[in-house]
C-alpha positions as CSV (number, residue, x, y, z in Angstrom):
1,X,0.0,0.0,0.0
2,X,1.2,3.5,-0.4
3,X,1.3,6.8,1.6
4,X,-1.4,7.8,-0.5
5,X,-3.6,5.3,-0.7
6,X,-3.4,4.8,3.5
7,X,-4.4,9.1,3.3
8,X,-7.0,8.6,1.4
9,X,-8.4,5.8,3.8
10,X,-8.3,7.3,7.1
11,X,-9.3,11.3,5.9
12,X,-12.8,9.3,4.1
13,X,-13.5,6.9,7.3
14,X,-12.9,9.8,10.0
15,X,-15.0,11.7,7.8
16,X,-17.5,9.5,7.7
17,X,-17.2,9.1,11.6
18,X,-17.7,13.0,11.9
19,X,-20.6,13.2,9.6
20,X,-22.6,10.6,12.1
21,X,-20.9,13.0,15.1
22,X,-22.7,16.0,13.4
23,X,-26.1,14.7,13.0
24,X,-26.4,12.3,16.4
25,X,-25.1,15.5,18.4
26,X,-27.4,18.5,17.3
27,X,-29.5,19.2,20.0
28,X,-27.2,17.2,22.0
29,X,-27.0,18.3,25.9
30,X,-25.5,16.3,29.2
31,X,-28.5,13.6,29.1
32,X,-27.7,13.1,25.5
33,X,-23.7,12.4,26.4
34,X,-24.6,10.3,29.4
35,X,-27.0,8.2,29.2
36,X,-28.0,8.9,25.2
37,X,-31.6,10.1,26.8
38,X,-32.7,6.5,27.1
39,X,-33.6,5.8,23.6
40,X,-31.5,3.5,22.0
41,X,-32.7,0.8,20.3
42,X,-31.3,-2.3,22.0
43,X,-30.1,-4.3,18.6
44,X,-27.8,-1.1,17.7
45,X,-26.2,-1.4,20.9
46,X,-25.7,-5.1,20.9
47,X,-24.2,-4.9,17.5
48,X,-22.3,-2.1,18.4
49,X,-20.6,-3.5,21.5
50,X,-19.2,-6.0,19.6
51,X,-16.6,-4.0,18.0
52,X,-16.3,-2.4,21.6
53,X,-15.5,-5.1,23.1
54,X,-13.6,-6.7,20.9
55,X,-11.1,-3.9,19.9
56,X,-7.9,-3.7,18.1
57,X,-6.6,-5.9,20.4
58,X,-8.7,-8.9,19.2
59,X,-8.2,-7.5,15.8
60,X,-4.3,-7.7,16.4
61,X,-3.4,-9.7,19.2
62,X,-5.5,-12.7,18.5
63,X,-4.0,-14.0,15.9
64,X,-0.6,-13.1,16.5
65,X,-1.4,-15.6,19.8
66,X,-1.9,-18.5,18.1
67,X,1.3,-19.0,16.8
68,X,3.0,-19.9,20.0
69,X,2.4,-23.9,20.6
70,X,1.3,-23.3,24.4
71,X,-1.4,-21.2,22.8
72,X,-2.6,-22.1,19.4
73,X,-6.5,-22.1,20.1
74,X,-6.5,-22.5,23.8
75,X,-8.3,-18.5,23.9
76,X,-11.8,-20.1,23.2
77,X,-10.9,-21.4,26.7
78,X,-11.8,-17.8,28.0
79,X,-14.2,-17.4,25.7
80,X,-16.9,-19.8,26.9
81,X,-16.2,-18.4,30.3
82,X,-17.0,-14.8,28.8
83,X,-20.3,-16.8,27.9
84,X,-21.3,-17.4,31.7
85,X,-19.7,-14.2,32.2
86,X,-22.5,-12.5,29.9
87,X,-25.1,-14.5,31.3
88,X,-24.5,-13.1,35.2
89,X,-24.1,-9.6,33.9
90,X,-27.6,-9.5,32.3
91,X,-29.1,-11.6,35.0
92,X,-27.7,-9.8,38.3
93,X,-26.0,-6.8,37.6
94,X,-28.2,-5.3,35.1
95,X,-31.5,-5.1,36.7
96,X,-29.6,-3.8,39.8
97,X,-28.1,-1.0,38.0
98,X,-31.9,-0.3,36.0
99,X,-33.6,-0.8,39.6
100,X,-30.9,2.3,41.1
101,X,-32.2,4.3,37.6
102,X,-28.0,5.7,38.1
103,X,-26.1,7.2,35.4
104,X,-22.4,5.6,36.9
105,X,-23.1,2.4,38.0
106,X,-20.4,3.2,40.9
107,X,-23.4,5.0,42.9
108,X,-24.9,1.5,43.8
109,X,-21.4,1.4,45.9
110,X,-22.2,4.8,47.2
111,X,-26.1,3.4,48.7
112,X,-24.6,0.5,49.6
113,X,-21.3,0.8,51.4
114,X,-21.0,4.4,51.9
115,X,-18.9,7.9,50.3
116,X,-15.2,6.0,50.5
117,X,-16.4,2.9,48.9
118,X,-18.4,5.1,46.5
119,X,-14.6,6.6,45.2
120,X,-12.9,3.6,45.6
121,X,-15.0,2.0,42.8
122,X,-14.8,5.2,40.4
123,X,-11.3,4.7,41.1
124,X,-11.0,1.9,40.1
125,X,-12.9,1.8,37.0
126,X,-10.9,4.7,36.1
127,X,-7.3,3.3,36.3
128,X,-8.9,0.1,34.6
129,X,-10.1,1.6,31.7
130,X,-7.2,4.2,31.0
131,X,-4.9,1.4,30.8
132,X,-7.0,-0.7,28.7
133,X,-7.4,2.5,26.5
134,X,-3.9,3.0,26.5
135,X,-3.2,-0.7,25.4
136,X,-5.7,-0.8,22.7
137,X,-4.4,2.9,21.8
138,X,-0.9,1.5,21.7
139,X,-1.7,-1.5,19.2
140,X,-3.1,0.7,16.8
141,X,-0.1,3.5,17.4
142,X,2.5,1.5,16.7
143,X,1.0,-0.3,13.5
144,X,0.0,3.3,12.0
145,X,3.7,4.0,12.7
146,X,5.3,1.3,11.5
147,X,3.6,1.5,8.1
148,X,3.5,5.0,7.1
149,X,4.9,7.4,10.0
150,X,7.9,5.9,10.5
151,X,8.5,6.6,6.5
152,X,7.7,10.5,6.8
153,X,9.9,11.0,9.8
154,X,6.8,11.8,12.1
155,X,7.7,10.6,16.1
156,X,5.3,8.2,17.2
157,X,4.0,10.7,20.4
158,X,2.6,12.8,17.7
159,X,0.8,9.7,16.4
160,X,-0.6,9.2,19.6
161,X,-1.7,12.5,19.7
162,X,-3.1,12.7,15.7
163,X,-4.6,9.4,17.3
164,X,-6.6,10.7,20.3
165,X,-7.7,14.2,18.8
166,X,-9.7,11.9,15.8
167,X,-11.2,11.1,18.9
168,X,-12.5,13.9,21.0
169,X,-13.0,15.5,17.8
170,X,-16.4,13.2,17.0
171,X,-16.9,12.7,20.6
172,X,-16.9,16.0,21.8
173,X,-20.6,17.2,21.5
174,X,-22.9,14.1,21.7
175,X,-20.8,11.7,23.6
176,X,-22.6,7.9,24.1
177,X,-25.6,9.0,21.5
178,X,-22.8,9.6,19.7
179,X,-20.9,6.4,20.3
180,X,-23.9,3.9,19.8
181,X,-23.9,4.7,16.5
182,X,-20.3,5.1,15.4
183,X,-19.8,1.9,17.3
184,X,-22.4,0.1,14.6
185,X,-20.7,1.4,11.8
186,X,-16.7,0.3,12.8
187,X,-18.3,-3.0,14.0
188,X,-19.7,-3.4,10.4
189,X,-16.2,-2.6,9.2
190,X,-14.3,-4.6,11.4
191,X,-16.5,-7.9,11.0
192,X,-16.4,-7.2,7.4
193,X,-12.7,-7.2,7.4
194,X,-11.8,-9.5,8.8
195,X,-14.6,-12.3,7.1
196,X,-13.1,-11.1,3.7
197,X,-9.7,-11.7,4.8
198,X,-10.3,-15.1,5.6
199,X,-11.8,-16.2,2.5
200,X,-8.7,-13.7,0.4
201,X,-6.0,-15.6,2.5
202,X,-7.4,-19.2,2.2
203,X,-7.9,-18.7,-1.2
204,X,-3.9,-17.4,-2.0
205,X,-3.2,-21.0,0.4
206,X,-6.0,-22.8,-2.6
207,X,-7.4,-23.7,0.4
208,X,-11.0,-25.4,-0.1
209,X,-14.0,-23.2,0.9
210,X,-16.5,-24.4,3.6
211,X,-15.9,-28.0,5.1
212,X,-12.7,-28.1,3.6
213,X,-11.4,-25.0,5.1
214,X,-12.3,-26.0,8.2
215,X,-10.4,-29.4,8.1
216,X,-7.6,-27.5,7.2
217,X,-7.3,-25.3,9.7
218,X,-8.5,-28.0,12.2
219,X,-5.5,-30.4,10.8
220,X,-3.2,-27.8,11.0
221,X,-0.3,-27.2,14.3
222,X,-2.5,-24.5,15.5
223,X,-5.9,-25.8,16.3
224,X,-5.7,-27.6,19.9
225,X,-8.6,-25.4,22.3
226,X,-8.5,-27.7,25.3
227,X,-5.6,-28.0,27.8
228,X,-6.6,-30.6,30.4
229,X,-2.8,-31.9,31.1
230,X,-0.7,-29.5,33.2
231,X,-2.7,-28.0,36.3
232,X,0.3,-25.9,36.6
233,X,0.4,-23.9,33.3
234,X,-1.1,-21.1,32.8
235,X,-3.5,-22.2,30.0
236,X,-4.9,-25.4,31.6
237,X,-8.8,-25.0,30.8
238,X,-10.1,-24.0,35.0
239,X,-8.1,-21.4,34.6
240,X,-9.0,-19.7,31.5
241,X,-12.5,-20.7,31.9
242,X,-13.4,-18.9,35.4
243,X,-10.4,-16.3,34.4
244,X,-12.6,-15.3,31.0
245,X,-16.2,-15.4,33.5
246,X,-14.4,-13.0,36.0
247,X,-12.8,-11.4,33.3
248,X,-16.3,-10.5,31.5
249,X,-18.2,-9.6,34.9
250,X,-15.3,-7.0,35.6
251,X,-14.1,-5.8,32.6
252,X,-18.3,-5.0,30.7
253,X,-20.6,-5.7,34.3
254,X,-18.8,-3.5,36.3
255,X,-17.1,-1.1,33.6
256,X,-18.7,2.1,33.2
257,X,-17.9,2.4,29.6
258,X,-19.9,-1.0,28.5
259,X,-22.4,-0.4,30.7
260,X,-23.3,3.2,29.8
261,X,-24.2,1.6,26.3
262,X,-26.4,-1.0,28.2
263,X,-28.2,1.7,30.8
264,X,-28.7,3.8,27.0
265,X,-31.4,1.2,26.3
266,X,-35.0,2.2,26.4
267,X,-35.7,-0.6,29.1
268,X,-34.4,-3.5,31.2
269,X,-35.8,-6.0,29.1
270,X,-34.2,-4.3,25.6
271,X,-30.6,-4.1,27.4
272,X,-31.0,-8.1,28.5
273,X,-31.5,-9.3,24.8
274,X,-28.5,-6.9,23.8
275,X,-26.1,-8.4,26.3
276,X,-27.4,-12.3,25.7
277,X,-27.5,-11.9,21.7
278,X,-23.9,-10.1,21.8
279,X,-22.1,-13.4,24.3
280,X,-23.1,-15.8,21.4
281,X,-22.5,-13.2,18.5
282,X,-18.7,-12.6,20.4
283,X,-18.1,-16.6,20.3
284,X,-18.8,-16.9,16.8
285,X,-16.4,-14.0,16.2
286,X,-13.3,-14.5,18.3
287,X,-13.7,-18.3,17.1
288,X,-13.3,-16.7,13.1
289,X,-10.3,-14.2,14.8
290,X,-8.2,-17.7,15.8
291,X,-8.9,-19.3,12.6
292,X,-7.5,-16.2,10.6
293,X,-4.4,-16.6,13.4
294,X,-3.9,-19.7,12.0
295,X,-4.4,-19.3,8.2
296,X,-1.8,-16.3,8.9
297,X,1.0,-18.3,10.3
298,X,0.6,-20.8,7.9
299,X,0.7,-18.1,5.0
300,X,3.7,-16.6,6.2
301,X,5.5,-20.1,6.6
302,X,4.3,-20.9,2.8
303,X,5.2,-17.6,1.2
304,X,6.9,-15.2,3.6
305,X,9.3,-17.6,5.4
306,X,11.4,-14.2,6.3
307,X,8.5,-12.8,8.4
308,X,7.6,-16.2,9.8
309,X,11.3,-16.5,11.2
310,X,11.0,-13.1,12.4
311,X,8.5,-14.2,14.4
312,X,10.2,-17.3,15.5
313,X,12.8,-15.5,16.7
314,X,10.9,-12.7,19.0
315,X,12.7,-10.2,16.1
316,X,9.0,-9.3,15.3
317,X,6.3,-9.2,17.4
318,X,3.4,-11.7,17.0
319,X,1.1,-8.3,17.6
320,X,2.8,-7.4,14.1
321,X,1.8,-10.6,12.4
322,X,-1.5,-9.5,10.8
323,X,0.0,-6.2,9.2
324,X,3.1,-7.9,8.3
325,X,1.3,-10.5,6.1
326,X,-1.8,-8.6,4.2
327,X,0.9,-5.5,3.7
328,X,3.1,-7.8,1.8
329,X,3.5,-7.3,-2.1
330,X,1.6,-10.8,-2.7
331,X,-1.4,-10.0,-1.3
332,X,-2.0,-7.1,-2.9
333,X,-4.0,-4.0,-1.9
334,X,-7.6,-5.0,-1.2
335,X,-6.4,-6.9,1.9
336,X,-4.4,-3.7,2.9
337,X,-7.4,-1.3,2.7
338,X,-9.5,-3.7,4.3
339,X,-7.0,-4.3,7.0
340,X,-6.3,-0.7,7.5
341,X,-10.0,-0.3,8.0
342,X,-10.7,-3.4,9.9
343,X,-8.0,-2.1,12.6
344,X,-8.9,1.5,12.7
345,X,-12.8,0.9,12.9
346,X,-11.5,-2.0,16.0
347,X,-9.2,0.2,17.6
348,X,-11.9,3.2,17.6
349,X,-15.3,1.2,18.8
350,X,-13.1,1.0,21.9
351,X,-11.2,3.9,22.4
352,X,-14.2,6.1,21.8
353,X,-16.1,5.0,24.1
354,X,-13.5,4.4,26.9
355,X,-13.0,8.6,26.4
356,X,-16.6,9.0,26.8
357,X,-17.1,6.9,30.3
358,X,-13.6,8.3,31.6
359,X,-15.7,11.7,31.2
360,X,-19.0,10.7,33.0
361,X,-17.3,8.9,35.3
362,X,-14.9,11.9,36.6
363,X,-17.8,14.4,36.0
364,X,-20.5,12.7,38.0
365,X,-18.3,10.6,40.4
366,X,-15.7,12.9,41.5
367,X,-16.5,16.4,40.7
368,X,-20.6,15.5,41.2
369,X,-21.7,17.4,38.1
370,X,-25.7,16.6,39.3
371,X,-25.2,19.1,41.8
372,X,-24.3,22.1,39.6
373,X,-26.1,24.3,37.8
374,X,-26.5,23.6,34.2
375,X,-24.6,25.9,32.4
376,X,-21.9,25.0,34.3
377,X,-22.5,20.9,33.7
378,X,-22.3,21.5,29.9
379,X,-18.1,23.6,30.4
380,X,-17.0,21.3,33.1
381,X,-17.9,18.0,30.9
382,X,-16.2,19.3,28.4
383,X,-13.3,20.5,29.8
384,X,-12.8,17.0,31.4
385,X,-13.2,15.2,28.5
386,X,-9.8,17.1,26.9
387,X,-8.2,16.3,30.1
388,X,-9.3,12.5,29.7
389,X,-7.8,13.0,26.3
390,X,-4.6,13.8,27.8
391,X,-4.2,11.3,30.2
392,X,-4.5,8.3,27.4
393,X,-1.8,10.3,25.5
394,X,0.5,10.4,28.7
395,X,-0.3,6.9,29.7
396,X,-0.1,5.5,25.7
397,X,3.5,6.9,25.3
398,X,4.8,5.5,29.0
399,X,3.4,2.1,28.3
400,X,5.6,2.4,25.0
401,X,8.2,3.2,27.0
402,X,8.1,0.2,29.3
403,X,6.4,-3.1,28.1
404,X,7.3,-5.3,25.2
405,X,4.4,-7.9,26.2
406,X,1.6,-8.9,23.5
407,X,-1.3,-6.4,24.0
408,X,-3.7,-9.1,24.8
409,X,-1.5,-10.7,27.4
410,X,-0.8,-7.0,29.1
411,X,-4.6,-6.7,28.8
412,X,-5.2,-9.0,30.7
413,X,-2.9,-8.9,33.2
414,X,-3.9,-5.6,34.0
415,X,-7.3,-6.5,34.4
416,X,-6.5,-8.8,37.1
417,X,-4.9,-6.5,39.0
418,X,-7.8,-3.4,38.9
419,X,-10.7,-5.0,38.6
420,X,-10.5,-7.7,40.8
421,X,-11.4,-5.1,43.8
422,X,-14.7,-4.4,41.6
423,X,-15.4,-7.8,41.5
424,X,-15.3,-8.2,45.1
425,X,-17.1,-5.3,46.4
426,X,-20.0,-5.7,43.9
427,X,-20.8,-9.5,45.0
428,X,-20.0,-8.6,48.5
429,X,-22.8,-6.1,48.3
430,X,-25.9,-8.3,46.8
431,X,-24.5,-11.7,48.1
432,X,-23.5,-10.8,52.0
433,X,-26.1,-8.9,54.2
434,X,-23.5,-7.2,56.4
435,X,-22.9,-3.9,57.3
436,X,-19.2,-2.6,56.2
437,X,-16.8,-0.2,57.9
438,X,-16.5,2.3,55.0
439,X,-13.4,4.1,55.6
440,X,-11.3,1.0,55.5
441,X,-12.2,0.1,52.4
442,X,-10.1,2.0,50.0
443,X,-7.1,0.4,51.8
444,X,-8.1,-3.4,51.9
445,X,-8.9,-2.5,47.9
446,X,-5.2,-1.5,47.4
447,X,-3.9,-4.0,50.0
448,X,-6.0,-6.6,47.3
449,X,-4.4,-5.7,44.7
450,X,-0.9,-5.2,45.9
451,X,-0.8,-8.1,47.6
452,X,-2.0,-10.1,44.0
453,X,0.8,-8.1,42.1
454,X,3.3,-9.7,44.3
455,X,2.1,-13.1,43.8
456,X,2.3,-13.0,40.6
457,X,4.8,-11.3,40.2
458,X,7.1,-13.7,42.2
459,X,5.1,-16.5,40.4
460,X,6.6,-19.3,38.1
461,X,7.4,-17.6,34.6
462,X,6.7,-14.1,36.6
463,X,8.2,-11.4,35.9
464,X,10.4,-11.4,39.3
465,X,11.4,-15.1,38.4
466,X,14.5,-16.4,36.1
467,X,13.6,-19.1,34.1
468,X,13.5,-22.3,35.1
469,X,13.2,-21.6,38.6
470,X,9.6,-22.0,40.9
471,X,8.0,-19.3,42.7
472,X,6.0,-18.7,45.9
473,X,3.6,-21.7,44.4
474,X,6.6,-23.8,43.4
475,X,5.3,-24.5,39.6
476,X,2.3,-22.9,39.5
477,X,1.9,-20.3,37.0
478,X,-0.7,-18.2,37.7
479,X,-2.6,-17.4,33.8
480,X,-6.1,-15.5,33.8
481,X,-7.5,-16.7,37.0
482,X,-5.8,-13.8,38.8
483,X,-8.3,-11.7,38.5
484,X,-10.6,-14.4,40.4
485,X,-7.5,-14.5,43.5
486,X,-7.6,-10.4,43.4
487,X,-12.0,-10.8,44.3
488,X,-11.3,-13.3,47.0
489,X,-9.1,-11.3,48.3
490,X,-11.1,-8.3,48.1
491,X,-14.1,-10.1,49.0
492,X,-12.8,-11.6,52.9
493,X,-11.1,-8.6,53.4
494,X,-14.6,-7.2,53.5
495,X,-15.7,-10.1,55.5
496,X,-13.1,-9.1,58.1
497,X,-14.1,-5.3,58.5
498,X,-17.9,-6.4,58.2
499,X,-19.7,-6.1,61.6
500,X,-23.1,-6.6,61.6
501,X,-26.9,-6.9,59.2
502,X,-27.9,-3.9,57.2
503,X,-30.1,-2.0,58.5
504,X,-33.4,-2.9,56.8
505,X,-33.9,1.0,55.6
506,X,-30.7,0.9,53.9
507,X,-31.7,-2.4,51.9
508,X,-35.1,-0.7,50.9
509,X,-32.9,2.5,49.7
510,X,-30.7,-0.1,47.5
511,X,-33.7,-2.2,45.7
512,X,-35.5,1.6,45.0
């Protein structure tokens, strides 16, 4: 592909992206941001949380994983417990957060537990999401670099920053109104892309379509989704399984970003069918993301053995894998427009709307924007949301700095570690009838989730570990279920500063 034609691509799709901005944002005011005034039809959502929750690192990471052989397909693992995840979200935690009528879903914490538990959850959410911005940000950052920036001479901090303004620029005025519908249309792209590419790719391998396709891919190195041998490693099924349930309850239950989408919906009913039909729908689609993986790897082995060694040898990353292949000169340059698409419109569905709860969440949760007068709601939003802006740039260019991990891997990890606390103060809430010293729960929150950095950390194949060499659970290796150790944690250090029943008026104030 050349400079040009890449140009071309991004200036028409951000256009596009502004025209929707322009005409979901006229008559747009804080409501509209927030909460989209309650009037989104629950199928636009659903399809539209797809590409949210998917993002560029799905779009990227994905199929770069498959090519190591302790991986290969062992994702769907996770991705069944997503499934159950799904299922407790729209059967628990929604109706809780419709029953509240709240515009953060933090406030439940607030009614529950008291002011310091309140922050502690906004807290929370916030660290969680602008790191998991910042990593999405970062995937797409460094691929726009690497194939045209780097060639003009541009730094890549300026690309984070052309990156983010694109942004705020069609977020600025109607916020999640906004986002539900830019979110259908880069879901529509992605899927699109990356269906196409599957059939382009298997048919440059003369792969059969169909049946055939599927035995080939199935036949292949890369296709083994159940590990039942080694308890130990980190990809043994438990552990993905409950890692991916915890994972999903945290990371779209008790995230304010995927549930402002959900609490957008005209009713309780409407926002169950849009989380139930998006869990299958996201099975489906992470199963076709592993199968392109695979058709990938073996393309690069057949045609581009020079990338494939690359990869081999850690000289390229795996999260470079995708680019690397349908950017090549056999492919040719319907791939590369439909890749450059597929990744932008992934990246975006994300990023967009992270910016967007990162504002409601510091407006209403911190600076308690309800309680101002009106005029002055409408210039405090909007001078937060440039500050959110800022913070992803800042935190986008220090994770550059400092981590060389695969973004769905560092994704992850980080998820363990900030929304575990979440986890564990939600369910402590609706599952244990106890009343709970407030003030001390900001520090067993951080005690949590210091104490489950250390344990991993100091882990087999931990960061604080040489090679070879066991760690504070001998062999263990601790793999997605971390974010399930973080909640218990969380959750019986509750127990422990819990004293007594809640009052009965303070349970009728939580079920209003």
């Amino acid at each position: 592909m050349t400079a040009g034609l890449i140009i071309t691509v991004l200036v028409v799709y951000f256009l596009i992206l502004i025209g929707i901005s322009y005409f979901t944002s006229r008559k747009a005011d804080n409501d509209s941001f927030f909460t989209g005034n309650r009037k989104s039809p629950w199928y636009i959502v659903s399809f539209g949380m797809i590409g949210a929750s998917l993002s560029g690192v799905t779009f990227i990471s994905i199929p770069g994983w498959v090519g190591n052989d302790a991986n290969q397909f062992s994702y769907m693992q996770a991705v069944f417990g997503y499934l159950v995840g799904y299922f407790i979200v729209a059967y628990v935690l929604l109706p809780l957060f419709y029953r509240m009528n709240v515009t953060s879903i933090y406030e439940y914490l607030k009614d529950r537990f008291g002011f310091w538990s309140y922050k502690t959850g906004a807290f929370f959410f916030m660290i969680s999401r602008i790191i998991g911005a910042s990593v999405r940000l970062l995937l797409v950052a460094n691929v726009l670099q690497s194939i045209l920036f780097d060639e003009w001479g541009i730094p890549f901090e300026v690309t984070v920053v052309i990156s983010i303004l694109l942004i705020w620029i069609y977020t600025s005025r109607g916020g999640i109104k906004t986002i539900v519908w830019t979110d259908t249309l880069q879901t529509a792209v992605m899927l699109a892309s990356v269906f196409v590419t599957v059939w382009f790719i298997s048919d440059a391998l003369e792969l059969p379509s169909g049946k055939g396709l599927i035995s080939a891919v199935s036949e292949s190195k890369y296709s083994q989704i159940f590990f039942f041998d080694d308890f130990m490693s980190k990809n043994y099924f438990l552990k993905h399984f409950f890692g991916g349930m915890f994972i999903t309850i945290g990371m779209t239950g008790l995230d304010q970003d995927m549930m402002q989408k959900n609490l957008s919906c005209k009713n309780i009913k409407e926002a169950k069918k849009n989380m139930i039909s998006m869990a299958f729908v996201l099975v489906a689609v992470n199963l076709v993301f592993l199968v392109l993986g695979a058709l990938l790897y073996m393309y690069a082995e057949a045609k581009l053995p020079e990338v494939s060694s690359a990869i081999a040898v850690k000289d390229l990353g795996a999260d470079l894998l995708f680019s690397s292949v349908v950017l090549s000169d056999g492919i040719g340059p319907v791939i590369g427009v439909l890749f450059l698409l597929g990744l932008i419109a992934a990246a975006y569905s994300s990023a967009d709307s992270a910016l967007t709860s990162l504002t409601t969440s510091f407006s209403i949760d911190f600076l308690r924007l309800k309680e101002k007068r009106k005029a002055e709601q409408e210039r405090t939003r909007r001078i937060v949301h440039v500050a959110m802006s800022i913070v992803l740039i800042l935190v986008v260019i220090l994770l550059d700095r400092t981590t060389d991990r695969t973004a769905i891997d560092l994704l992850m990890t980080f998820a363990g570690f900030t929304y575990g606390p979440l986890i564990g103060m939600f369910f402590f809430g609706i599952i244990v009838k106890r009343h709970v010293n407030d003030i001390r729960v900001p520090l067993i929150c951080i005690i949590s989730m210091i104490g489950t950095f250390f344990l991993w950390y100091f882990s087999y194949g931990g960061p604080g570990i040489e090679e070879g060499q066991s760690g504070v659970f001998g062999m263990y290796a601790i793999g997605y279920e971390l974010i399930l150790m973080n909640s218990i944690i969380t959750f019986i250090g509750l127990m422990v500063v819990s004293n007594k029943q809640v009052p009965q008026i303070e349970l009728d104030q939580v079920k209003k």
